[in-house]
RODREN-199203 format. One line per 10 residues: number of its first residue (from 1); their letters; for each residue x negated, y, z negated of C-alpha. Coordinates in steps of 0.02 Angstrom, whole numbers, plus 50000, padded with zeros to 5 digits. Example, Ala and Ser with C-alpha at 12.3 -4.5 7.8 and 13.67 -1.06 7.14 Angstrom:
REM RODREN-199203
1 = AS = 49385,49775,49610; 49316,49947,49643
***
This chain:
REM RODREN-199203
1 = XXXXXXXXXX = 49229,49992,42235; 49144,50046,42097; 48963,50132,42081; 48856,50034,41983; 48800,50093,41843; 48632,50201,41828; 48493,50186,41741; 48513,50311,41612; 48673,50205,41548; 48538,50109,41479
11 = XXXXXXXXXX = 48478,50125,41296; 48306,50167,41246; 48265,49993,41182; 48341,49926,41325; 48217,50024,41445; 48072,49989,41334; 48119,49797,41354; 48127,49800,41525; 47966,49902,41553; 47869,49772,41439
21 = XXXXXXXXXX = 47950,49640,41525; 47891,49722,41699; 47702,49720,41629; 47682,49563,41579; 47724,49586,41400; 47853,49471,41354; 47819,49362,41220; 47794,49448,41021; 47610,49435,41023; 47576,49520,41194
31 = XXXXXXXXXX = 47705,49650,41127; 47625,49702,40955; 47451,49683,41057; 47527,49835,41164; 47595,49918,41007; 47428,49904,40939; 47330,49966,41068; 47450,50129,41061; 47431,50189,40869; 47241,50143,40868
41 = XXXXXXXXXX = 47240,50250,41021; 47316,50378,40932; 47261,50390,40769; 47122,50417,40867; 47166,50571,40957; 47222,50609,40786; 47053,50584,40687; 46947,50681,40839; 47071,50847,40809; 47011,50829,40639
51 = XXXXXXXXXX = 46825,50802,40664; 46824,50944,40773; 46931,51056,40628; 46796,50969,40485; 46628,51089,40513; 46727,51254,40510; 46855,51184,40368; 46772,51198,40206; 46933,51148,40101; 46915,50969,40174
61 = XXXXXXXXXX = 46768,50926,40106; 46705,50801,40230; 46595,50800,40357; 46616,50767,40571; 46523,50592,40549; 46635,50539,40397; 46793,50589,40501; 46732,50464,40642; 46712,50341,40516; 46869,50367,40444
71 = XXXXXXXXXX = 46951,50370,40637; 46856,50196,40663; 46923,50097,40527; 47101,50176,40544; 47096,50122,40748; 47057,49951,40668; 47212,49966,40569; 47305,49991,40715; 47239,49844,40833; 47267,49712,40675
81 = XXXXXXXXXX = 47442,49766,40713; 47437,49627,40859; 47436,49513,40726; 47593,49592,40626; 47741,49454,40693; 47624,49299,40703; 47534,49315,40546; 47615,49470,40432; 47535,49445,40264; 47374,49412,40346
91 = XXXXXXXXXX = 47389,49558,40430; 47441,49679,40300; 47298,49606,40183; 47167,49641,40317; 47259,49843,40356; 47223,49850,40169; 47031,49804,40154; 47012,49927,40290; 47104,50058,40191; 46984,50038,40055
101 = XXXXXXXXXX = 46854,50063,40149; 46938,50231,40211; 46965,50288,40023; 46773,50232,40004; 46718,50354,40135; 46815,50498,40067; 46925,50480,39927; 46959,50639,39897; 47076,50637,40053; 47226,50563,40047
111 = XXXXXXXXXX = 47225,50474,40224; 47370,50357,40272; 47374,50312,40414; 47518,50206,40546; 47446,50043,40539; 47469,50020,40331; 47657,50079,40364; 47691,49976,40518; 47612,49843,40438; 47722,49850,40264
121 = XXXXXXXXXX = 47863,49873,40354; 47852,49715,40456; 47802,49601,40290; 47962,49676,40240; 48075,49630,40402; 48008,49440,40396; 47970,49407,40216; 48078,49397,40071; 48127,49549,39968; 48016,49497,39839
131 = XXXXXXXXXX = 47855,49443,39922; 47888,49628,40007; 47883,49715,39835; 47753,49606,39778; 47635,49635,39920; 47661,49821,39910; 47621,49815,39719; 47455,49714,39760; 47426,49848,39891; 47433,49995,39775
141 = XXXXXXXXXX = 47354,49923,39670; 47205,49880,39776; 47191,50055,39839; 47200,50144,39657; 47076,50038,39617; 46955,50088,39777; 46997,50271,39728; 46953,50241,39543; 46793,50153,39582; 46767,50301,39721
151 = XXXXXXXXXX = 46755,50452,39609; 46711,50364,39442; 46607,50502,39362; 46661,50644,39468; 46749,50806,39426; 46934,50791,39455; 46927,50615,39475; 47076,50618,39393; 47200,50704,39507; 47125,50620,39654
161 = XXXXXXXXXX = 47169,50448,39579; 47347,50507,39531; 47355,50576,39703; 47306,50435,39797; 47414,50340,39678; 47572,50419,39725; 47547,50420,39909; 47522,50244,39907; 47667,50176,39792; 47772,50305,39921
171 = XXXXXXXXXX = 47716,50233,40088; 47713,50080,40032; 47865,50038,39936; 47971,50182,40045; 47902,50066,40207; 47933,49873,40120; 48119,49952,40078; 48157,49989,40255; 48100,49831,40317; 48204,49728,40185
181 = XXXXXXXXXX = 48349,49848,40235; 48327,49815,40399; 48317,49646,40373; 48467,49630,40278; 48575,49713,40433; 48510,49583,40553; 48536,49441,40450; 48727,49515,40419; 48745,49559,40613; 48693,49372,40640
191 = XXXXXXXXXX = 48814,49297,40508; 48965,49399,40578; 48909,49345,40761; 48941,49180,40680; 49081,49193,40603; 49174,49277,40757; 49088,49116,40863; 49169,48996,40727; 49337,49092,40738; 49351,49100,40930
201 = XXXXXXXXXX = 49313,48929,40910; 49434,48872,40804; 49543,48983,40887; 49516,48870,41057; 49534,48709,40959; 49694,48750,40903; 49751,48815,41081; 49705,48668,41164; 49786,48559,41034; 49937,48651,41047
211 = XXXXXXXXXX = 49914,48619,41247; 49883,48435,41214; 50026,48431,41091; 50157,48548,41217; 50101,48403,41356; 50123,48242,41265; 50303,48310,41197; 50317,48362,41392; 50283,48201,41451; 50370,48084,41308
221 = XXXXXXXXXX = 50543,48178,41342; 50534,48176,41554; 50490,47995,41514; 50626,47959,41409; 50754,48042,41530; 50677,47972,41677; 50645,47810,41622; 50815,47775,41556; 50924,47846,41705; 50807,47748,41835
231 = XXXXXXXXXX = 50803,47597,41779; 51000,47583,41801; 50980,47657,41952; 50849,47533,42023; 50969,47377,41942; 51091,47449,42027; 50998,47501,42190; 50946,47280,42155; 51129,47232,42169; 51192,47353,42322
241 = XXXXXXXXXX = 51042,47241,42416; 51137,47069,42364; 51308,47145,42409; 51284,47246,42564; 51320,47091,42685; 51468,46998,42609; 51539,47140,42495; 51501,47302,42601; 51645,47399,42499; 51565,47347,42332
251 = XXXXXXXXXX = 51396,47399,42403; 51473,47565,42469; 51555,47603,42279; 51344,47554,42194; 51275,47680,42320; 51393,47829,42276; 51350,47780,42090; 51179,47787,42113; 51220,47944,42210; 51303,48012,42053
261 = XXXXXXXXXX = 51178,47959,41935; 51037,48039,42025; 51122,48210,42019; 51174,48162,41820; 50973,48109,41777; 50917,48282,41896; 51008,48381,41781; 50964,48298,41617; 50782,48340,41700; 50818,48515,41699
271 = XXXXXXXXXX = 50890,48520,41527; 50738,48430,41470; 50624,48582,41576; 50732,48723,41515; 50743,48634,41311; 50538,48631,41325; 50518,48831,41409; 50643,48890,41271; 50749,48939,41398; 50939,48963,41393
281 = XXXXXXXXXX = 50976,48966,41577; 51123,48894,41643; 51026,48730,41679; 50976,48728,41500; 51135,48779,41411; 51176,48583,41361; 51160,48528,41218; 51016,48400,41171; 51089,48235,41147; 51048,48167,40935
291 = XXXXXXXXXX = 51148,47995,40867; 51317,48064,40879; 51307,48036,41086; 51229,47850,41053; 51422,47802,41089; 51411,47848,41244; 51234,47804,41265; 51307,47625,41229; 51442,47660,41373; 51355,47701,41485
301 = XXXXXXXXXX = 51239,47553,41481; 51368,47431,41470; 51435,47507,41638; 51272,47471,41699; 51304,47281,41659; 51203,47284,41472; 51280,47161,41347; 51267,47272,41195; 51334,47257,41025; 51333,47423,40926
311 = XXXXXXXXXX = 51352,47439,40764; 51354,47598,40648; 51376,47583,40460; 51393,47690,40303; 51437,47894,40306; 51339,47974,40420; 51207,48112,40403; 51153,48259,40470; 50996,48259,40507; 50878,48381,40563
321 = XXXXXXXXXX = 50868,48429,40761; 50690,48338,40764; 50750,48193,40680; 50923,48194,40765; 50842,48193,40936; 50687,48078,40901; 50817,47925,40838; 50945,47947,40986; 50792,47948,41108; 50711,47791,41024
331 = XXXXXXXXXX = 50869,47718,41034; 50867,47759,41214; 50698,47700,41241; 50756,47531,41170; 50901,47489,41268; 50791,47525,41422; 50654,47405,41393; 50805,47258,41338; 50883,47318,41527; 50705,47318,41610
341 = XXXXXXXXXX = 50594,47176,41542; 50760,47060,41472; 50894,47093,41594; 51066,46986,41561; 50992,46969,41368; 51121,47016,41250; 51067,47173,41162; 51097,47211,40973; 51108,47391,40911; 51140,47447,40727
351 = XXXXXXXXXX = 51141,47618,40660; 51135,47616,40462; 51167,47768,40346; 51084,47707,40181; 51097,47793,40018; 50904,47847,40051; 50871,47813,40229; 50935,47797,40399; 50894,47636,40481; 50901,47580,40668
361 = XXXXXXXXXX = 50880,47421,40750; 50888,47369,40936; 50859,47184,40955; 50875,47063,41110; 50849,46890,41158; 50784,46811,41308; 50800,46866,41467; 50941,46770,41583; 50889,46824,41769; 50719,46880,41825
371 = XXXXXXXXXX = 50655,47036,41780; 50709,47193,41912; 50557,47236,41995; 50497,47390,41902; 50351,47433,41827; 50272,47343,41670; 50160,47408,41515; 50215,47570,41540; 50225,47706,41377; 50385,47667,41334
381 = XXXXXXXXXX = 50321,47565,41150; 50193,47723,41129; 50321,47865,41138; 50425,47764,41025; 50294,47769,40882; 50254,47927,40911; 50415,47996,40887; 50412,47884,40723; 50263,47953,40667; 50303,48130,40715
391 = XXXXXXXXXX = 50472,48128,40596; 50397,48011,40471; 50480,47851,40468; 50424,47669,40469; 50428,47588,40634; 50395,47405,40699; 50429,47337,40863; 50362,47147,40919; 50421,46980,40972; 50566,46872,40850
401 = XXXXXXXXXX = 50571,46695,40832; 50707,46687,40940; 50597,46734,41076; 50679,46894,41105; 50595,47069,41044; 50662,47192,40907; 50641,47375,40875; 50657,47443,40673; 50638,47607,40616; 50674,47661,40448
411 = XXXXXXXXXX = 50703,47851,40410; 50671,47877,40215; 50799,48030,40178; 50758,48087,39994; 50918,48125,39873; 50820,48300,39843; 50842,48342,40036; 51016,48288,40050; 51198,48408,40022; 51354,48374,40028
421 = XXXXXXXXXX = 51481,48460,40152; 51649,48381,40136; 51646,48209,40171; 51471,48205,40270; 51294,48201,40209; 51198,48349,40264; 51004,48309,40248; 50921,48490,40248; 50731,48513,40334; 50604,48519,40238
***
């Protein structure tokens, strides 16, 4: 197992979170009031070094009590920094009428302090670009002005207002540039967290529609197998009950068919399986049955006692695999419903190969014994249309006026698609 991890793996900003967290400070305003309480503690420490350096420092011009003065309004600057994510411009505006009243004091010292640069720099995390620049303008401005009105009069007035000039278009516009810069990379970390959200996303929505697809084509093909083979079997299964006491040889002969058939529909099953894991296992290896097997299709009902009529007109096609399989199996799906809701009807099945379409139609009339005792309303109608829809062709399936029920699908097969080979269509996928 493992160690966990230590504390050290931690970042800096993670620590700092945590110990804020720890004291209480958790929300922004508790946070900056920390903050503030720090850099107007030590621009303090800062301003006492240089009262104490002020008496024996004649180059600073500026006495001990003007240096506390200075300090005071500076630590002011700092605690207005509580108010720097909950009201910024407010807060910068007030860091700058305290500034002013630094210059006032002793312009002739070029004294900028943290709180004017914290306090720029926030204006330009939160604010736009241009209210950044704008404010920082005002700012210098503002303090140019203080110095101006400061030494108005004075010898080298001139340099000190050029001085304090510079400093101030530096801190401030050097501080409102970071903050926009910073800005900028948060607001471009947050769109490409988005964008990877919105892919991984889409990303699942397309899996599990592909899942939901993969099952539905699962479930329409074992129920098209299934459906087919058991319902003969359970007609059968219906007659071996009616025979077994005065025709016990007949009954013998239905139960080794059923016998047979059950092996026949296990391994149509496992082609099915194998067709649907891309396999090409020896269970697998057969191939999928498409119109050309409907012959035999129509065989094998009729052994099972179906009167059918089949019918197959003009030169055949071949289609594509989806198409190929999608017709045989609604074909399929047709002749069971006739066997399972209309037993003893006669059943009518016509293939036609048009000049631009294939066409299919499964009719039957009325049922002429009662209906086997198999399950009703099942998806039999649903996979049918879905098949339909899923090769594009027309499809209609509903009651006649005979009082029987009909299946038509039309298959629209465009003369761009189609090739000839020989003496046989060939209708290419698009």
């Amino acid at each position: 197992m493992s160690a966990p991890a230590p504390a050290a793996a931690l970042s800096a900003g993670e620590r700092l979170d945590k110990a804020l967290s720890r004291i209480g400070a958790a929300r922004p305003f508790t946070r900056d009031a920390v903050l503030a309480v720090l850099v107007a503690a030590v621009t303090l420490g800062l301003y006492a070094v240089l009262a104490r350096l002020a008496p024996s420092e004649a180059s600073l011009q500026v006495t001990a009590a003007e240096v506390w003065a200075m300090g005071a309004l500076a630590a002011g600057q700092g605690l207005l920094l509580c108010l720097r994510r909950v009201r910024p411009g407010l807060c910068l505006a007030l860091v700058v009428a305290l500034q002013i009243g630094i210059i006032a004091v002793a312009p002739q010292i070029m004294a900028q302090g943290f709180g004017p640069a914290i306090a720029a720099y926030t204006v330009g995390t939160l604010a736009s670009a241009r209210f950044a620049f704008t404010a920082a303008a005002v700012a210098v401005v503002l303090e140019t002005g203080a110095s101006v009105a400061a030494t108005w009069g004075e010898s080298g007035s001139a340099v000190i207002v050029v001085n304090q000039l510079g400093s101030s278009a530096l801190l401030y516009a050097a501080a409102a540039f970071v903050g926009a810069y910073v800005a900028a990379r948060r607001r471009n970390r947050a769109l490409a967290r988005e964008r990877a959200e919105q892919m991984l996303r889409a990303a699942r929505e397309r899996a599990e529609s592909s899942v939901r697809a993969e099952r539905t084509r699962i479930a329409r093909e074992l129920h098209d197998v299934a459906a087919h083979h058991l319902s003969g079997m359970v007609v059968q299964a219906a007659a071996i009950e009616r025979l077994i006491d005065r025709d016990p040889a007949a009954a013998k002969a239905g139960a080794g068919w059923i016998r047979s058939r059950g092996k026949e529909t296990l391994a149509n099953l496992r082609q099915v399986v194998g067709l649907l894991r891309e396999r090409g296992d020896a269970d697998g290896d057969a191939p999928v049955p498409g119109l050309s097997a409907l012959d035999a299709l129509v065989e094998e009902s009729r052994r099972l006692g179906d009167d059918i009529a089949f019918a197959r007109e003009g030169e055949p096609l071949v289609l594509p695999p989806i198409a190929d399989i999608s017709l045989y199996r609604i074909a399929q799906q047709a002749l069971t419903n006739a066997r399972q809701h209309a037993p003893g009807a006669r059943v009518r099945l016509r293939l036609a190969y048009l000049n631009d379409a294939v066409e299919l139609l499964a009719a039957n009339g009325k049922a002429q014994r009662l209906v086997a005792d198999v399950e009703h309303g099942g998806s039999g109608l649903v996979g049918m249309r879905e098949r339909a829809d899923l090769v594009g062709a027309e499809f209609e399936a509903g009651p006649d006026a005979a009082g029987g029920w009909s299946v038509r699908l039309r298959l629209p097969v465009r003369e761009a698609d189609r090739e000839r080979t020989g003496d046989v269509f060939t209708a290419r996928e698009a």
